[in-house]
N, CA, C and O atoms as a MOPAC input file, in Angstrom:
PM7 MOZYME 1SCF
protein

 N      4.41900 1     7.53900 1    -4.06900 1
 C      3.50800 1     6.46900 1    -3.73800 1
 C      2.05900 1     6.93000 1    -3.87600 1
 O      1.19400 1     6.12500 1    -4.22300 1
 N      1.67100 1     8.66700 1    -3.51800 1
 C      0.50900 1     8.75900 1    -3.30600 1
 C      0.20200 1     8.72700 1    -4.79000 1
 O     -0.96200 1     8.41200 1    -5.03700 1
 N      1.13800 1     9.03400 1    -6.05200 1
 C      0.59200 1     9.06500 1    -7.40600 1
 C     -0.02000 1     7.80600 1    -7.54800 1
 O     -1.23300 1     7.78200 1    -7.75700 1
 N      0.72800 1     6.56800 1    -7.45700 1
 C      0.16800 1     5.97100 1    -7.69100 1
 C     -1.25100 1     4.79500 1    -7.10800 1
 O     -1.73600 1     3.78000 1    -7.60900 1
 N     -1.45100 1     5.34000 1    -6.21300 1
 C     -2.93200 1     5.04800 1    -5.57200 1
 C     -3.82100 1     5.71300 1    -6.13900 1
 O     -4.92300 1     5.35700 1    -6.55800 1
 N     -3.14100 1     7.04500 1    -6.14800 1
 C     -4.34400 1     7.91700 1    -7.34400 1
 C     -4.64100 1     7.23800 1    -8.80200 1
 O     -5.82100 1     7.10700 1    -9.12800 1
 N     -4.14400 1     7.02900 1    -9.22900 1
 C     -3.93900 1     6.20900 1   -10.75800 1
 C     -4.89200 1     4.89300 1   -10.24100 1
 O     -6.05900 1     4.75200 1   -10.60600 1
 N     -4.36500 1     4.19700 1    -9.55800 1
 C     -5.13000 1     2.84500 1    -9.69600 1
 C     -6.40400 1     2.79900 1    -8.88500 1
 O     -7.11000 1     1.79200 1    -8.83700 1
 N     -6.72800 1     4.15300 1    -8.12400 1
 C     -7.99300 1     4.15100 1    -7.60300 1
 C     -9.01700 1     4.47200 1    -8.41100 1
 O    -10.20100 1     4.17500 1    -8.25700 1
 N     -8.38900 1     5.25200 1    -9.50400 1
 C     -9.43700 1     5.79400 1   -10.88900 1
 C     -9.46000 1     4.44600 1   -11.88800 1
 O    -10.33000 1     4.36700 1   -12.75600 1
 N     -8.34600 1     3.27200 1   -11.70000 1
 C     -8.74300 1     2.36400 1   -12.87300 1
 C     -9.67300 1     1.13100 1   -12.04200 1
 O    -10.19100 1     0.24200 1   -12.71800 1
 N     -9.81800 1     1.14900 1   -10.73200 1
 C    -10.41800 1     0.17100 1   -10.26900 1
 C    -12.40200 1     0.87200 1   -10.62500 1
 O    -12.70800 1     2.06400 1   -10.65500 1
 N    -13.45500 1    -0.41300 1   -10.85100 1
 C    -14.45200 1    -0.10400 1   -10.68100 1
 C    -15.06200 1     0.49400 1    -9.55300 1
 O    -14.63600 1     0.10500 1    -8.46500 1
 N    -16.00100 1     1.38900 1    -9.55000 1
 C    -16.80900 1     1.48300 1    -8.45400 1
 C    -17.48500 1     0.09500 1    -7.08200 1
 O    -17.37900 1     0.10100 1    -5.85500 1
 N    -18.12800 1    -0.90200 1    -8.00900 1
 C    -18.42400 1    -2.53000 1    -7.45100 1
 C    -17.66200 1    -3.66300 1    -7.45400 1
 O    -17.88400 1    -4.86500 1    -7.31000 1
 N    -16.38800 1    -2.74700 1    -7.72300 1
 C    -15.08600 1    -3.92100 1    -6.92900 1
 C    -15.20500 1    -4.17800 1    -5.54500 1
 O    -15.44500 1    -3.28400 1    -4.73400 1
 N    -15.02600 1    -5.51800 1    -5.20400 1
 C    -14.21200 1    -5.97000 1    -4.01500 1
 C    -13.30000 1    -6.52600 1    -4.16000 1
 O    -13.03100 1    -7.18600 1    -5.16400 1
 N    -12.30200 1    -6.32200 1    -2.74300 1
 C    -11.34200 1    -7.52900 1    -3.25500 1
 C    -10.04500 1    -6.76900 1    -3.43000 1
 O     -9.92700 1    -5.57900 1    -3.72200 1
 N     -9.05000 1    -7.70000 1    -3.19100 1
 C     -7.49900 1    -6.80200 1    -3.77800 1
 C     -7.14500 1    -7.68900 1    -5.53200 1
 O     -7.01500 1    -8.89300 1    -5.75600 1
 N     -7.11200 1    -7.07500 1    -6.03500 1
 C     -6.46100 1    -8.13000 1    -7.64000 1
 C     -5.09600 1    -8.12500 1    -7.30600 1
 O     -4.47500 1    -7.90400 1    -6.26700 1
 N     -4.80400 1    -8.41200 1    -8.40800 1
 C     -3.17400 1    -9.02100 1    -7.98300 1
 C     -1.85700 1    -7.92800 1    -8.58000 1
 O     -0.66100 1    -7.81100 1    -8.31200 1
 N     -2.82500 1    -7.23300 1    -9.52700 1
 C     -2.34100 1    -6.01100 1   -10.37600 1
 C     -1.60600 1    -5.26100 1    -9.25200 1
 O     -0.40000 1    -5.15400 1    -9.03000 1
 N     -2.68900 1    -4.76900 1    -8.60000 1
 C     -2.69300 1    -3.82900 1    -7.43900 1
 C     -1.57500 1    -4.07700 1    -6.42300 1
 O     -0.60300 1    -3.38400 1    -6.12300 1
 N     -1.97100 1    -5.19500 1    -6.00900 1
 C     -1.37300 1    -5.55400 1    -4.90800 1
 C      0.64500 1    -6.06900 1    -5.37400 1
 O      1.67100 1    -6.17700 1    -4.70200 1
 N      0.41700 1    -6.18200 1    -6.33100 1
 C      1.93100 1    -6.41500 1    -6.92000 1
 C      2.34500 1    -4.75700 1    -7.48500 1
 O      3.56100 1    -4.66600 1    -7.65500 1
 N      1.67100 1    -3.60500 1    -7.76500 1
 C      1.91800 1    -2.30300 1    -7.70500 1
 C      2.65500 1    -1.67000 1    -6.47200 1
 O      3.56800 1    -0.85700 1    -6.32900 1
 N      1.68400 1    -2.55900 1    -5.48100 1
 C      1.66400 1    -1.44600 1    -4.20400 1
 C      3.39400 1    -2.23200 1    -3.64000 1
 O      4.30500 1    -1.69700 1    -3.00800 1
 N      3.30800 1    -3.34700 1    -4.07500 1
 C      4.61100 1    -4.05200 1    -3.15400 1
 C      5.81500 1    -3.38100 1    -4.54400 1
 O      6.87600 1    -3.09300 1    -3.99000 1
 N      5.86900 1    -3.16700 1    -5.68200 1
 C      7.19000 1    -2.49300 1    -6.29400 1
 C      7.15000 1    -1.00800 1    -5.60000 1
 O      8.16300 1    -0.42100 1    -5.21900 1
 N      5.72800 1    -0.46200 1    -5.48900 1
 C      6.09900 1     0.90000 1    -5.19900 1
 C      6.78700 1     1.02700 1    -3.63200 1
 O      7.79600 1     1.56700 1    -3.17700 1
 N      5.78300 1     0.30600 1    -3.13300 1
 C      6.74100 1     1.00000 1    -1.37400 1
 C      7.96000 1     0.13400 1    -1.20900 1
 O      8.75400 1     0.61200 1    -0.39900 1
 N      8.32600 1    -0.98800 1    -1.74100 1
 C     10.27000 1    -1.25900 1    -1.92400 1
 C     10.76400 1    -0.35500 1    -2.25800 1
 O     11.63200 1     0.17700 1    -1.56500 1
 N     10.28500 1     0.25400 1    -3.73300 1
 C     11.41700 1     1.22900 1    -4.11300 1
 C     11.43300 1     2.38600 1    -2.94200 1
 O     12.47300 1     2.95600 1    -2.61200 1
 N     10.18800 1     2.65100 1    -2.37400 1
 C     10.43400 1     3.74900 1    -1.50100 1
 C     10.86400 1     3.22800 1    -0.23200 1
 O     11.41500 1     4.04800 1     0.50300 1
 N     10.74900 1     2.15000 1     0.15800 1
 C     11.17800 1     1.42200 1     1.41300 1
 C     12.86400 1     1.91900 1     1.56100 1
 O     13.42000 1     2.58600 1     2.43400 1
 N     13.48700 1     1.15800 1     0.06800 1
 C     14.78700 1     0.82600 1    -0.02700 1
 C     15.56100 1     2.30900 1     0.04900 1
 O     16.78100 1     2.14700 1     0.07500 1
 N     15.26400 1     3.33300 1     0.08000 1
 C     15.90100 1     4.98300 1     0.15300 1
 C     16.26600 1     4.41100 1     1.34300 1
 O     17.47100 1     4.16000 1     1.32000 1
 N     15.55400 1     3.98700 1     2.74000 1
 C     15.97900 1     3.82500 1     4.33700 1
 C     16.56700 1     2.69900 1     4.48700 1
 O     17.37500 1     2.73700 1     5.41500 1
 N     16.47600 1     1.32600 1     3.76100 1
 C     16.77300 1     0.14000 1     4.46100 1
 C     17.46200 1    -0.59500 1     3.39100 1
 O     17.60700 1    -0.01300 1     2.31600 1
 N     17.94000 1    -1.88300 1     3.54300 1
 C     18.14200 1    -2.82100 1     2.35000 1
 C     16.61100 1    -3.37300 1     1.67200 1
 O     15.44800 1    -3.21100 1     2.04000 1
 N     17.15900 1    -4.01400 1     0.64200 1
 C     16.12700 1    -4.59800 1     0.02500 1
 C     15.36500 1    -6.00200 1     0.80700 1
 O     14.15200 1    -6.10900 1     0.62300 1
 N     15.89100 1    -6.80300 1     1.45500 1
 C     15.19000 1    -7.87300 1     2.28700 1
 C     14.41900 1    -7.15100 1     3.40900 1
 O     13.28100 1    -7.53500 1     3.67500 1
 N     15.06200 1    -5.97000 1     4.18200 1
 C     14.15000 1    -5.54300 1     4.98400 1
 C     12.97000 1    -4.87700 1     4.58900 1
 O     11.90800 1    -5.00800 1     5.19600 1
 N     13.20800 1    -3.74300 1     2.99900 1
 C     12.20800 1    -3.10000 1     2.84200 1
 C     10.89800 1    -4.33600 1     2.12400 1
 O      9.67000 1    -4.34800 1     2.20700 1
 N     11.68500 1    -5.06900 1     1.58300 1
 C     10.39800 1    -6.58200 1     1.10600 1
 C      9.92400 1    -6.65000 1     2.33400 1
 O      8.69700 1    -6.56200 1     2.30900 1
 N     10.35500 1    -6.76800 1     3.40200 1
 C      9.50500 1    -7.75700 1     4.73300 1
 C      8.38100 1    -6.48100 1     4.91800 1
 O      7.17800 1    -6.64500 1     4.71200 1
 N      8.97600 1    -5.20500 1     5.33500 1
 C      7.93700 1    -4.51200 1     5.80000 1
 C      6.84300 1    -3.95000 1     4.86100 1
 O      5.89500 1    -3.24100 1     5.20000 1
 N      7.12200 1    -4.35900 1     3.71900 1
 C      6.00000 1    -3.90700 1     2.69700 1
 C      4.78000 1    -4.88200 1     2.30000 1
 O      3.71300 1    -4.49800 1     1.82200 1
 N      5.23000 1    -6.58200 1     2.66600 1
 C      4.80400 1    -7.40300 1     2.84000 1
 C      3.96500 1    -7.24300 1     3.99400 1
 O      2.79800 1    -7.63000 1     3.92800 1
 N      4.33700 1    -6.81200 1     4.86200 1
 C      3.88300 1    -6.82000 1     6.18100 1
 C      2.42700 1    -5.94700 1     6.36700 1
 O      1.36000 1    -6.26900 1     6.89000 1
 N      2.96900 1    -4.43600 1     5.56100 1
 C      2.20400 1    -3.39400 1     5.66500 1
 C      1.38900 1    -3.97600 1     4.47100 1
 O      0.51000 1    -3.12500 1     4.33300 1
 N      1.09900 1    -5.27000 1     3.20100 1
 C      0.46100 1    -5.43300 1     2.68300 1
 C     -1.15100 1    -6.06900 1     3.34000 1
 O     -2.34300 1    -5.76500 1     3.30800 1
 N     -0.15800 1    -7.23400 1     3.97600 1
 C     -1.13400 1    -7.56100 1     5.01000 1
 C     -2.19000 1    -7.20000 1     5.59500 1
 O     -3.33300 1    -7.64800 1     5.51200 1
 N     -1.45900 1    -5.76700 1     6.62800 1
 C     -2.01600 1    -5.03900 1     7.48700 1
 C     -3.47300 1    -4.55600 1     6.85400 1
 O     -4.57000 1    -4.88700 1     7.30500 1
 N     -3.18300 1    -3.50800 1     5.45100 1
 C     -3.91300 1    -2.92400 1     4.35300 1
 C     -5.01300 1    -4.25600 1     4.24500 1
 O     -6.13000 1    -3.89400 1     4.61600 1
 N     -4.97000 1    -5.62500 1     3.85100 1
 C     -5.83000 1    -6.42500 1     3.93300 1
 C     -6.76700 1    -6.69600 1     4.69200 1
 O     -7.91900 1    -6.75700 1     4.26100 1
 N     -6.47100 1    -6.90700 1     5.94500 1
 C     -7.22400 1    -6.43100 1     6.88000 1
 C     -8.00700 1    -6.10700 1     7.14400 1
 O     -9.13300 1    -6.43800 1     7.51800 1
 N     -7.09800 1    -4.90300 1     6.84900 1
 C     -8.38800 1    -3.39900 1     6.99500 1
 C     -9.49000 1    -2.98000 1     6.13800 1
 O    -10.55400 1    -2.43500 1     6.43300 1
 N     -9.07400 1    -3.30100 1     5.16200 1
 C     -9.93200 1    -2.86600 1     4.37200 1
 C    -10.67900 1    -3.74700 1     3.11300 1
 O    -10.18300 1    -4.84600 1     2.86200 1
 N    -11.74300 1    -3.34100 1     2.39100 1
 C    -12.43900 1    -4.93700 1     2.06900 1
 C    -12.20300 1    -4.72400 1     0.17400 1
 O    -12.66900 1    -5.40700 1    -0.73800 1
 N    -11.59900 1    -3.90600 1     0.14100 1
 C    -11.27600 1    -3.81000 1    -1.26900 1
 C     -9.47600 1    -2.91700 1    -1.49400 1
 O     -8.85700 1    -2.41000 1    -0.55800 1
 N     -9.01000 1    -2.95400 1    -2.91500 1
 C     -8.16400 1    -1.88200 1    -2.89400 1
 C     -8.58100 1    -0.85700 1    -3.62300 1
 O     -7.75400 1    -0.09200 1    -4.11800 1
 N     -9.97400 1    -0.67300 1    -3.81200 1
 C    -10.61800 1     0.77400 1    -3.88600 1
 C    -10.20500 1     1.87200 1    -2.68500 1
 O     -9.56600 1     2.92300 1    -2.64100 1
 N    -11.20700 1     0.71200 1    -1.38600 1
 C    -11.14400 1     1.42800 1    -0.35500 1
 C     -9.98100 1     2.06500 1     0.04600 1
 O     -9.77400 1     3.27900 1     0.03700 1
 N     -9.13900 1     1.06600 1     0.44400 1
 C     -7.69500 1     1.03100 1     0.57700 1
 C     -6.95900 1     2.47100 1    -0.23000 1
 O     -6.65100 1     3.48000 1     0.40400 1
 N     -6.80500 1     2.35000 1    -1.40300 1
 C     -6.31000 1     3.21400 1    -2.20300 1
 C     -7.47800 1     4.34500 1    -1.83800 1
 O     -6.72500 1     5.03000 1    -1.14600 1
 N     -8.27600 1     4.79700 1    -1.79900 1
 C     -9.25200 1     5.89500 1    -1.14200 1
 C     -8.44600 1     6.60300 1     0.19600 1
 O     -8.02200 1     7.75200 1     0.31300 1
 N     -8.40600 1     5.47500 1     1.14300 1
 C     -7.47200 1     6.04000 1     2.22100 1
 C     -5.46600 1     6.04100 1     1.94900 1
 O     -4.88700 1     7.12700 1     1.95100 1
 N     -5.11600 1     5.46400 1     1.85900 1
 C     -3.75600 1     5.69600 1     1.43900 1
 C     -3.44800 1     6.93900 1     0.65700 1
 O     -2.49000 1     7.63600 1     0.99000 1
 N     -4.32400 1     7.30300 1    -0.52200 1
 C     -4.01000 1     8.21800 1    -1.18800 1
 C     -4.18200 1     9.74500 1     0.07100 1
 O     -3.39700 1    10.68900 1    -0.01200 1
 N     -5.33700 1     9.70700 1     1.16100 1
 C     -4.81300 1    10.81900 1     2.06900 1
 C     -4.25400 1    10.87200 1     3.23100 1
 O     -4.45300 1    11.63400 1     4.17700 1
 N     -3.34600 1     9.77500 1     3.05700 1
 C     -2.68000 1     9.68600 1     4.26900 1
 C     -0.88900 1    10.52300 1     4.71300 1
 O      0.22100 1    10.30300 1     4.22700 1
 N     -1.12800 1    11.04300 1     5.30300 1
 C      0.63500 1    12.08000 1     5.22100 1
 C      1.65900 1    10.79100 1     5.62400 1
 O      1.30700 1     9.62900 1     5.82800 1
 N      2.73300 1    11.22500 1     5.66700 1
 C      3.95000 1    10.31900 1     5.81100 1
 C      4.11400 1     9.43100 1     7.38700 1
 O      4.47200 1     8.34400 1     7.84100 1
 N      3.60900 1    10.67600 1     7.77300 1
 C      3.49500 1    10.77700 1     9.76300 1
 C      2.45900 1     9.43200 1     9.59200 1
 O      2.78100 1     8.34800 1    10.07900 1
 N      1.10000 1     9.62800 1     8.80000 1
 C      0.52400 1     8.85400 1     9.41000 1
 C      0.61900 1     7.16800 1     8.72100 1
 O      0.22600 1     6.08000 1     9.14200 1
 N      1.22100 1     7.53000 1     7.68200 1
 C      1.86600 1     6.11800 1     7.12500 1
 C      2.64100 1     4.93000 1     8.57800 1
 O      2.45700 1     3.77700 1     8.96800 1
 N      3.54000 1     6.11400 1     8.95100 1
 C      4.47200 1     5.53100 1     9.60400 1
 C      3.84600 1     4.89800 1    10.62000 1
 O      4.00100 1     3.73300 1    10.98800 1
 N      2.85500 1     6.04900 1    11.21700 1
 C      2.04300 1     5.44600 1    12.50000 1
 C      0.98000 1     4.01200 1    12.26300 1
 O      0.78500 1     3.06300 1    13.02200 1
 N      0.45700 1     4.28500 1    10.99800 1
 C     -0.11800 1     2.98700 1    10.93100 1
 C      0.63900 1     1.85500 1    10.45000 1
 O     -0.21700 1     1.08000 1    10.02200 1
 N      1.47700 1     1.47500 1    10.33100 1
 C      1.73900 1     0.65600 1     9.76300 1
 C      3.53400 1     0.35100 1    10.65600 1
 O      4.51800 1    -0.05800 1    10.04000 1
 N      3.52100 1     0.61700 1    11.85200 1
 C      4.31800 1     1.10600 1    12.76400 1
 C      4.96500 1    -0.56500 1    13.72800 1
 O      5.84400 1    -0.73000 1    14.57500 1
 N      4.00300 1    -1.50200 1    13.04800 1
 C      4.05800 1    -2.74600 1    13.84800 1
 C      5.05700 1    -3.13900 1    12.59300 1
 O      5.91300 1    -3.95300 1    12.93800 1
 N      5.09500 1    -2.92900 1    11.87300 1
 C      6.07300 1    -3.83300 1    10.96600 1
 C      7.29000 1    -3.34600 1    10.33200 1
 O      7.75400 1    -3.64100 1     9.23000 1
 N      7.79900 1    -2.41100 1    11.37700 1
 C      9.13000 1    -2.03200 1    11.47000 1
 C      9.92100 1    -2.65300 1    12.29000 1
 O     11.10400 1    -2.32100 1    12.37700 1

């Protein structure tokens, strides 16, 4: 997962805002496939959906976003994103 935040944090502009749809349809194949190692596929959709959300939120681009995700350890994945389990 962290590869690919790295990848799309280098193709997004510097004076982006905003999530595109590229991205945000990246980030939901990548953490299913990694969701689905632990859960079924309807559960790992809900919580990746969920944790898409969350990421919205928080943050005002998927520059930013992908900036932080890319250094985040597993521990702290889990912890943030801990409401939508």
């Amino acid at each position: 997962m962290k590869k690919l935040f790295f990848i799309l944090f280098f193709l997004t502009g510097c004076n982006y805002t905003g999530f595109s749809e590229e991205w945000k349809e990246a980030f939901l194949e990548e953490c299913v496939s990694d969701a689905q190692e632990y859960t079924s596929n309807n559960q790992a959709k809900a919580y990746c959906n969920c944790s898409l959300e969350l990421i919205m939120e928080k943050y005002t681009s998927d520059l930013a976003a992908s900036a932080d995700l890319i250094l985040m350890s597993e521990d702290e994945v889990v912890e943030n994103f801990q409401s939508c389990l």
